[in-house]
C-alpha positions as CSV (number, residue, x, y, z in Angstrom):
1,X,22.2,-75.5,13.6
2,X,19.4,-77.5,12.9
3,X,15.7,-75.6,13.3
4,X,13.8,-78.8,15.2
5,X,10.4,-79.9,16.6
6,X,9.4,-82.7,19.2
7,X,5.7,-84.0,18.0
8,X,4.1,-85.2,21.2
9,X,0.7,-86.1,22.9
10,X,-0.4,-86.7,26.3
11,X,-1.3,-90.6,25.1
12,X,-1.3,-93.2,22.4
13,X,-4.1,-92.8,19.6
14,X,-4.2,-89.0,19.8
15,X,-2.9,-88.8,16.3
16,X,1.0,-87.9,16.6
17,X,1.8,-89.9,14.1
18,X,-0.9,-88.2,11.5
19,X,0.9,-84.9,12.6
20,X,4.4,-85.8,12.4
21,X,4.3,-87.1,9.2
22,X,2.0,-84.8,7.6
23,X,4.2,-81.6,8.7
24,X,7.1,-83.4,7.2
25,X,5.7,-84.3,4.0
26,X,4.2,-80.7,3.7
27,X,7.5,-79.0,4.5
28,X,9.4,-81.2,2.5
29,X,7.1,-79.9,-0.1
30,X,7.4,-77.0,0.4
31,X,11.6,-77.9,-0.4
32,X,13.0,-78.0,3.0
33,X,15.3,-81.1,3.7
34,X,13.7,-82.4,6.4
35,X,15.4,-84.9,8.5
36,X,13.0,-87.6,10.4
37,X,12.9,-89.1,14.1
38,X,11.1,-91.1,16.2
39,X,11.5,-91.6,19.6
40,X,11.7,-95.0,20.9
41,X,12.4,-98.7,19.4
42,X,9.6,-98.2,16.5
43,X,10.3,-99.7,13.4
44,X,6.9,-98.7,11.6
45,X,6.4,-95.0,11.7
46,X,10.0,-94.8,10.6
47,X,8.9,-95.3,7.5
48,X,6.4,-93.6,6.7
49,X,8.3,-90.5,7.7
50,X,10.8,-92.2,5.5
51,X,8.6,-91.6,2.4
52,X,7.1,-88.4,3.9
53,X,10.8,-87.1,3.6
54,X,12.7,-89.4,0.8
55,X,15.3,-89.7,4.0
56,X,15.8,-92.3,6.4
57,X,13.7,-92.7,9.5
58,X,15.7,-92.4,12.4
59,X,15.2,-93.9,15.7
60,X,16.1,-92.1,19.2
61,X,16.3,-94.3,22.3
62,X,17.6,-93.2,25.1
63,X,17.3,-96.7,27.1
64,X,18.7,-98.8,24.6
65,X,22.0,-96.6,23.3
66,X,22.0,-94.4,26.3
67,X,21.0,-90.5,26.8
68,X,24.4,-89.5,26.0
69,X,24.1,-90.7,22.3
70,X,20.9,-88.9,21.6
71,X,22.4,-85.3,20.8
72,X,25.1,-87.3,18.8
73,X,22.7,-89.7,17.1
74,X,20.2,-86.6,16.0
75,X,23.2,-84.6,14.6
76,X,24.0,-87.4,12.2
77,X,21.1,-88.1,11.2
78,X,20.0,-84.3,10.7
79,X,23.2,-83.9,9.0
80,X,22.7,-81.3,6.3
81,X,19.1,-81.0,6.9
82,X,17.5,-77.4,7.9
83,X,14.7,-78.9,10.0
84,X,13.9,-81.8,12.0
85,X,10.7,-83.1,12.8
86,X,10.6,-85.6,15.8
87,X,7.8,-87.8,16.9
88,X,7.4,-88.5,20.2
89,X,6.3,-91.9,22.1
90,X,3.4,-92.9,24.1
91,X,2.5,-90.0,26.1
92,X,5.0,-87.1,26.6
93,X,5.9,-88.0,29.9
94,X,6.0,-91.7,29.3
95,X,9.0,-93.9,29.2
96,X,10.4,-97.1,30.3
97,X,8.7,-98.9,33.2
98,X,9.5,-97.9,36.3
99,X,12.7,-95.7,36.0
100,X,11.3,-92.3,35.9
101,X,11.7,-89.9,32.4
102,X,13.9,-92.4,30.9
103,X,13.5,-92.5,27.4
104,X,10.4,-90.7,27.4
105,X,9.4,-87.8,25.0
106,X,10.2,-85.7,27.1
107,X,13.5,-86.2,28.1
108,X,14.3,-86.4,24.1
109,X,13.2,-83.1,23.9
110,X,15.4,-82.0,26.5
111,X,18.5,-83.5,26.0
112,X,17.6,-81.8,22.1
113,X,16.5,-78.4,23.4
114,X,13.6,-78.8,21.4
115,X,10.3,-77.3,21.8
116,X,7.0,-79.5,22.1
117,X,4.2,-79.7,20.1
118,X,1.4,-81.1,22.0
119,X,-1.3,-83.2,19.5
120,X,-4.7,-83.1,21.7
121,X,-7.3,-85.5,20.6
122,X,-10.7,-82.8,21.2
123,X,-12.7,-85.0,20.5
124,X,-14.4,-85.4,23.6
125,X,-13.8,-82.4,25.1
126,X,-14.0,-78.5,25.1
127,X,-12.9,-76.4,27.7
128,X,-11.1,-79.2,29.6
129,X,-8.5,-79.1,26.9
130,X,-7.3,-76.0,28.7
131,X,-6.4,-77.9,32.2
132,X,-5.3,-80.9,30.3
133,X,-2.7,-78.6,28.2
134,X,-1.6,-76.2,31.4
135,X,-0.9,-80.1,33.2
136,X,1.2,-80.8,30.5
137,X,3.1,-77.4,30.0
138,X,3.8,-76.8,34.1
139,X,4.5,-80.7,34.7
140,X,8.6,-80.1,33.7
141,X,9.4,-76.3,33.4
142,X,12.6,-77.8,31.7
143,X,10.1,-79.0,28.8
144,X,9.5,-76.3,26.5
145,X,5.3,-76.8,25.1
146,X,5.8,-74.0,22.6
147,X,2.5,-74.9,21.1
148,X,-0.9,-77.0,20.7
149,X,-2.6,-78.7,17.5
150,X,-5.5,-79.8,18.4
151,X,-6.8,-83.0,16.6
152,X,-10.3,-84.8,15.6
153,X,-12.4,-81.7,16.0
154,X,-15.9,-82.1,15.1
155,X,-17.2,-78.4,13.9
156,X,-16.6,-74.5,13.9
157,X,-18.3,-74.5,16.8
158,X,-16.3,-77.1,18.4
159,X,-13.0,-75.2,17.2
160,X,-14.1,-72.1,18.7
161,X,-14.9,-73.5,22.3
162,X,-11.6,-74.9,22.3
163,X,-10.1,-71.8,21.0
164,X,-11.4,-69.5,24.1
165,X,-10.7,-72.1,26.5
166,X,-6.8,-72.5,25.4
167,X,-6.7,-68.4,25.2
168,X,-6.4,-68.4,29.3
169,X,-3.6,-71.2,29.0
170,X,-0.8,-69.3,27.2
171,X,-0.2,-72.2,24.8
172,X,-0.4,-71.0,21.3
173,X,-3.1,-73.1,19.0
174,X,-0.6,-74.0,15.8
175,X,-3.5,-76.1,14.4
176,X,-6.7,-77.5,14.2
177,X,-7.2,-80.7,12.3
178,X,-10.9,-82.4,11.6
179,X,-11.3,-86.0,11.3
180,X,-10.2,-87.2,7.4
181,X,-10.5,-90.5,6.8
182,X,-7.9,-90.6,3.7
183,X,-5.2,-89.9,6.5
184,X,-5.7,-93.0,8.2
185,X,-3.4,-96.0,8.3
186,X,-4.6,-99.2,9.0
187,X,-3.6,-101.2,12.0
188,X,-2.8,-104.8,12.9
189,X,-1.9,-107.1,15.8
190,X,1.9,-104.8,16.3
191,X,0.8,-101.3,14.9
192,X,0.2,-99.6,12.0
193,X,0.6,-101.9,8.4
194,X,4.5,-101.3,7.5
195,X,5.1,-99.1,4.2
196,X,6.8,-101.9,2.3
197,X,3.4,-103.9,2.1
198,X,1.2,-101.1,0.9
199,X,3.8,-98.9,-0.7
200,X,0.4,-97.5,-3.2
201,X,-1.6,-96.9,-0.6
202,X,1.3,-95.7,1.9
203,X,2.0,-93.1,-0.6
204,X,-1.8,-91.9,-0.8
205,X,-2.2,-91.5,3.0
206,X,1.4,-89.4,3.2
207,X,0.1,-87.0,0.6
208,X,-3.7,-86.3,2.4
209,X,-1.6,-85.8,5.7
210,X,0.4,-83.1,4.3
211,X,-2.7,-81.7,2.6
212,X,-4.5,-81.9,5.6
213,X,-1.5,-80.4,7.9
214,X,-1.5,-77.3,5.1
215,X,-5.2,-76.8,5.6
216,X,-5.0,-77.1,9.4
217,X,-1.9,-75.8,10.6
218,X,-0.1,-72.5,10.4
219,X,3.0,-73.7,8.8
220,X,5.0,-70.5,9.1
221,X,4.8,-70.2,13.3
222,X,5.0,-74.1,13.5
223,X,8.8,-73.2,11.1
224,X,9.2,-69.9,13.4
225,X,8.8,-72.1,16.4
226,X,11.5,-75.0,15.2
227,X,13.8,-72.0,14.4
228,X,13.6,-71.0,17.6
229,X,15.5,-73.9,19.2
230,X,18.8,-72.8,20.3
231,X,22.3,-74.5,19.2
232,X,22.6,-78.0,19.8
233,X,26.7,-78.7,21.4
234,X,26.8,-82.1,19.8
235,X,29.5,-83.8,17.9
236,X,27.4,-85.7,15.1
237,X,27.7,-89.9,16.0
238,X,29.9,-91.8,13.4
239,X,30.1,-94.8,12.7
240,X,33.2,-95.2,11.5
241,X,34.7,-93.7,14.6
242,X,32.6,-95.9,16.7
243,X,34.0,-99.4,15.1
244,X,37.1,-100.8,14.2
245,X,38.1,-102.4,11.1
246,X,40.6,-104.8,10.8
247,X,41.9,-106.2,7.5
248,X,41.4,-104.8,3.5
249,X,39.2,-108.0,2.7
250,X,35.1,-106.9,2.7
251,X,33.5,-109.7,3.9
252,X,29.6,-110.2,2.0
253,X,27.3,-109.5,4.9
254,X,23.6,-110.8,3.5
255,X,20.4,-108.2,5.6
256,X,17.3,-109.7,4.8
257,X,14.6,-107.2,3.5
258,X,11.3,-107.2,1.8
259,X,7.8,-106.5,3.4
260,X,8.6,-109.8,5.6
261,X,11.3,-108.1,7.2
262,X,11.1,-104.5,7.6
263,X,12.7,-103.8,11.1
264,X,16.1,-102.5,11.2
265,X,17.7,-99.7,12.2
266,X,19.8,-97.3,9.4
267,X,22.9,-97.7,11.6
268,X,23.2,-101.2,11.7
269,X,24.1,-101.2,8.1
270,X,26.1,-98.5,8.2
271,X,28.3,-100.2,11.0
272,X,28.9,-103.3,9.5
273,X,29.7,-101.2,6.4
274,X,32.0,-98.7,8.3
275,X,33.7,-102.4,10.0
276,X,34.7,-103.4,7.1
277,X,31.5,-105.4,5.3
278,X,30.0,-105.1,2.0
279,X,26.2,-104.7,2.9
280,X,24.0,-106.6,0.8
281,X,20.2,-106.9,0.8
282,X,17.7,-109.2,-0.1
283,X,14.2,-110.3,0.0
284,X,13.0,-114.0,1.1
285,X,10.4,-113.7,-0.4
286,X,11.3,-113.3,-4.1
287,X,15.0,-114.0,-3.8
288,X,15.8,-118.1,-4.4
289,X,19.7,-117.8,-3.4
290,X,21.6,-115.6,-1.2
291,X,24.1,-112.7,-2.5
292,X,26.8,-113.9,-4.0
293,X,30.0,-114.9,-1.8
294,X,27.6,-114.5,1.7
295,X,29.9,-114.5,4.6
296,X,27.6,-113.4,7.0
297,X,23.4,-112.8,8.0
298,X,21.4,-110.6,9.3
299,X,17.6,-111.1,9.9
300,X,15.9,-108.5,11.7
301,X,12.5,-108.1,12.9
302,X,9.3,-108.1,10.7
303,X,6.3,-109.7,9.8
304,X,6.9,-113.3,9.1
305,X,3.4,-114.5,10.3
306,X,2.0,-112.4,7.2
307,X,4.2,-114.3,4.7
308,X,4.0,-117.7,6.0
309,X,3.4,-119.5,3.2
310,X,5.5,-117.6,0.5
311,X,8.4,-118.0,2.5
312,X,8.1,-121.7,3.0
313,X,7.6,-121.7,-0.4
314,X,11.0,-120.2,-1.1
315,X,12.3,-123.5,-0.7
316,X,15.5,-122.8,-2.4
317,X,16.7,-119.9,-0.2
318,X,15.7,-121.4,2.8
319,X,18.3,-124.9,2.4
320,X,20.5,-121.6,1.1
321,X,20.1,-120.4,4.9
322,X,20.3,-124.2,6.4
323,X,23.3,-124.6,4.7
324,X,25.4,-121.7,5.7
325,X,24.3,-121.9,9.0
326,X,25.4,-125.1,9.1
327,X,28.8,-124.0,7.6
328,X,29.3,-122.0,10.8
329,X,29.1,-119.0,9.1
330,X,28.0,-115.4,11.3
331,X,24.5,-115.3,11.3
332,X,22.7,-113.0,13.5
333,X,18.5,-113.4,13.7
334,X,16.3,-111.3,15.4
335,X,12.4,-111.8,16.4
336,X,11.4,-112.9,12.8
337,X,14.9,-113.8,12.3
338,X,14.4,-116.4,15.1
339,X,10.9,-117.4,13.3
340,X,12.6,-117.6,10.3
341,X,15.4,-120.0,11.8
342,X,12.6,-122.5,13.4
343,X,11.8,-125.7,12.1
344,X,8.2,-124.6,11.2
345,X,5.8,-121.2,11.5
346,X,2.3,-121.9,12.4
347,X,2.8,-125.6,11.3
348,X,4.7,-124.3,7.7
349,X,8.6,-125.8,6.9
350,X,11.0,-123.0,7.7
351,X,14.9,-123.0,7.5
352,X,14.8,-125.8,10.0
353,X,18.5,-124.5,11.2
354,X,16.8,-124.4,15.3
355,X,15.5,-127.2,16.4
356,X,12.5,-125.0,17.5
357,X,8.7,-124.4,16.5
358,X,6.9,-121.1,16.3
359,X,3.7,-120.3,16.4
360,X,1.3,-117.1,16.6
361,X,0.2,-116.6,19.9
362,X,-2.8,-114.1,21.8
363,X,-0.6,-112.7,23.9
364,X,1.2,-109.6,23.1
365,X,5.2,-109.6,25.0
366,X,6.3,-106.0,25.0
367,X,9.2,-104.1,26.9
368,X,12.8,-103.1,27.4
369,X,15.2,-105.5,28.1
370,X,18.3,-105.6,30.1
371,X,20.7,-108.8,28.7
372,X,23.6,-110.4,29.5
373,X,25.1,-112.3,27.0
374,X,25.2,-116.1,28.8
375,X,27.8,-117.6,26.2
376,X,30.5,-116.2,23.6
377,X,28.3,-115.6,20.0
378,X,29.2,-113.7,17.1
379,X,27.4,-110.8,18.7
380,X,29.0,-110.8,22.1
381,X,31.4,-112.4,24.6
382,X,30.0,-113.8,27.5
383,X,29.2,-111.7,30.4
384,X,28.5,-108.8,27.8
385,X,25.6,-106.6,28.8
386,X,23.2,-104.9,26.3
387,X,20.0,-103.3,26.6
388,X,17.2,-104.4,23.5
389,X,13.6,-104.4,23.6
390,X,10.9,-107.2,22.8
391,X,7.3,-106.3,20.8
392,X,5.5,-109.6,19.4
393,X,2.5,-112.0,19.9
394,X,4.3,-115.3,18.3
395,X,5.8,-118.1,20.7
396,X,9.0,-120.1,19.8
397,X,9.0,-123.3,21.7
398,X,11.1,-124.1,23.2
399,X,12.4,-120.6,24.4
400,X,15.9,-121.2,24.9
401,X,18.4,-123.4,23.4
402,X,20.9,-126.2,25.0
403,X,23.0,-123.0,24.6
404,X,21.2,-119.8,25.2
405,X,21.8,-116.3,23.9
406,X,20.7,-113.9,26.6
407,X,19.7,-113.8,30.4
408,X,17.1,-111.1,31.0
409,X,16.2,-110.0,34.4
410,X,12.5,-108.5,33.5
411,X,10.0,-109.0,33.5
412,X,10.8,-112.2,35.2
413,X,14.7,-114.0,35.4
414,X,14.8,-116.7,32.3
415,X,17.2,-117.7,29.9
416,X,16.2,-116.3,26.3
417,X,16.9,-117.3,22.4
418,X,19.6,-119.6,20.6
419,X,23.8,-120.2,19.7
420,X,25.0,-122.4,18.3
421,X,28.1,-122.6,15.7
422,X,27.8,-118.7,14.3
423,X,23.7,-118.5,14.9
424,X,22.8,-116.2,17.8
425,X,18.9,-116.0,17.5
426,X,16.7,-114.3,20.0
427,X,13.6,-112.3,20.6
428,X,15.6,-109.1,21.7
429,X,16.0,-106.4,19.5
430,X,19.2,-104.3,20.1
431,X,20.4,-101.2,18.6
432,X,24.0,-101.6,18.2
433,X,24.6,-97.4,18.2
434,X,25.0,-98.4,22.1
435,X,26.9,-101.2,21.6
436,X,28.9,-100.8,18.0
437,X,31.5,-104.1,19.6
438,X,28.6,-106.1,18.4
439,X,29.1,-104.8,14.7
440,X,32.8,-105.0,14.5
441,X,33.1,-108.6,16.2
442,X,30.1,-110.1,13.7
443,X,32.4,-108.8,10.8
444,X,35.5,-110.5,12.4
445,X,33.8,-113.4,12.5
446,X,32.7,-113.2,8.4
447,X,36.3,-112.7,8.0
């Protein structure tokens, strides 16, 4: 039995984020363990509640590893915790395009049986927060809003108009939250600035959240309210049971880290590690050679554009990275992966192992992705489906290979990303907890 809380909002920008973290940091402080969540294929705010809670940030998505996994996926992850802390996605009723409650916020919380904690942005309003709010808590009587922090308020006087109005709705206030600077994270062109390149300043903005969380918000009914959640019937996911490992020999498997490369999810690692691999990581940026006795490579997602020209720099690593690509060795590249991979990024030498240029772009591709794998890779056999997502503004030209990795049918039908030997580079971020076949055939092939 693990007490539990869903942070959500009725949009973007109302401050969940603020919230989430802040109540984790300040219950952690106050010596809870606190497990962290985040609904949806965010990399960022992961971890920040990472250092909020000195556990890993957690992803839930229920498009990309399937509702039935979320129960399972929270149980491990919450696994000897005594409260969870979950923030939510867009707005609470927001999910992917098109197909109804799917992996929204609130279908999290149900498939949890988690209260809500609506975050209202009052900044512009006073006793229209009491409609907005009663929208919001009689949309889904299966969504439980056991409460209401109210966020950006400008004065008493402000709070207390707010206060009387929300009296009528039945929707406890848990908190009430001015505007505070020293909380704010900066953004850039994907979202907020990723902890690994301002872990000073990260560290700064995680303490005035909790502080300003304590000041704000009743901390014992927020606790009562999480305590209130009743038992969750879910076997905790494992990855051990959800791969197969073959053989006593523990193949090297390289995972590229670093403040270039901060997108990954916990359970890859711990799949490739429960199919047999040795888990390695490394930074491009600092590192001139791979680990010692590389089989196999993993390049998530990241910020590549930030560190052009200390990664061309790394001269060394990057023929390191030609030349075991060229071996035929697994390596598996996504999104900056695939950057990485290109001849060149914004005109500077990369590892040159596609015979592809990237560049920064305007335009911002964003969305869930259904794939079929079109040829046999060291991810997936052809004719394999998997579900993955795409967030960037960068352009790799061209956008498939002689030998392409995925066919996606939205938002329009194209061919998408790159095999050839043991590379399978694309665009598409996956999350292998719905589809663990990917982690145990990429270690068969290191083997």
């Amino acid at each position: 039995m693990v007490a539990r809380l869903v942070i959500a909002a009725p949009s973007s920008g109302a401050g969940k984020t603020t919230v989430a973290t802040g109540l984790m940091a300040a219950f952690a402080g106050r010596g809870l363990a606190v497990s962290p969540h985040k609904v949806g294929p965010d990399y960022i705010d992961p971890g920040y509640h990472a250092l909020a809670t000195g556990r890993p940030g957690r992803n839930l998505d229920a498009y990309m590893c399937g509702p039935e996994l979320i129960a399972p996926l929270f149980a491990h992850g919450a696994r000897g915790c005594e409260l969870a802390v979950v923030e939510g996605v867009m707005g609470l009723y927001d999910g992917a395009a098109g197909q109804g409650e799917l992996a929204s916020t609130a279908q999290v919380a149900k498939l949890l049986r988690a209260p809500v904690v609506l975050v209202v942005d009052a900044s512009s309003q006073s006793r229209s927060v009491a409609a907005l709010v009663h929208g919001f808590a009689s949309w889904d009587p299966h969504v439980r809003l056991g409460g209401v922090i109210l966020n950006k308020v400008a004065s008493d006087r402000h709070e207390e108009l707010l206060r009387e109005a929300l009296e009528e709705s039945g929707v406890p206030v848990l908190g009430v939250l001015r505007r505070a600077p020293a909380v704010e994270t900066p953004s850039r062109h994907l979202g907020l600035v990723p902890v690994a390149e301002r872990q000073t300043a990260a560290v700064a903005a995680v303490a005035a959240q909790a502080e300003q969380v304590r000041r704000g918000c009743d901390l014992d009914a927020l606790l009562a309210l999480a305590r209130s959640a009743p038992p969750l019937d879910a076997e905790p996911w494992s990855p051990p049971v959800s791969v197969e490992a073959h053989g006593s020999a523990r193949p090297v498997v390289a995972v590229a880290g670093g403040p270039a490369f901060t997108f990954s999810y916990a359970e890859h690692t711990e799949l490739l590690a429960a199919a047999g691999a040795e888990v390695v990581t490394f930074d491009p940026l600092r590192d001139e050679a791979l680990p010692e006795g590389t089989r196999g490579l993993v390049i998530g997602g990241g910020f590549p554009e930030m560190y052009g020209a200390e990664l061309s720099a790394n001269a060394s690593l990057r023929a390191a990275v030609a030349e075991l690509a060229a071996a035929g060795a697994p390596v598996a590249a996504e999104c900056a992966g695939l950057l990485y991979l290109a001849r060149s990024l914004d005109g500077r030498p990369m590892c040159g192992v596609l015979d592809a240029e990237a560049r920064m772009s305007e335009r911002l591709t964003l969305g869930y992705r259904d794939a079929v794998a079109v040829n046999d890779s060291v991810l997936a056999p052809a004719g394999a489906r998997m579900r993955g997502h795409e967030f960037h503004r960068t352009v790799v030209e061209p956008g498939a290979g002689a030998v392409p990795a995925w066919g996606l049918r939205l938002p329009v039908r194209r061919v998408e990303g790159f095999v050839q030997r043991g590379v399978h580079a694309s665009y598409v971020h996956t999350h292998w907890a719905g589809a663990p076949e990917a982690a145990t055939r990429f270690v068969e092939h290191c083997r």
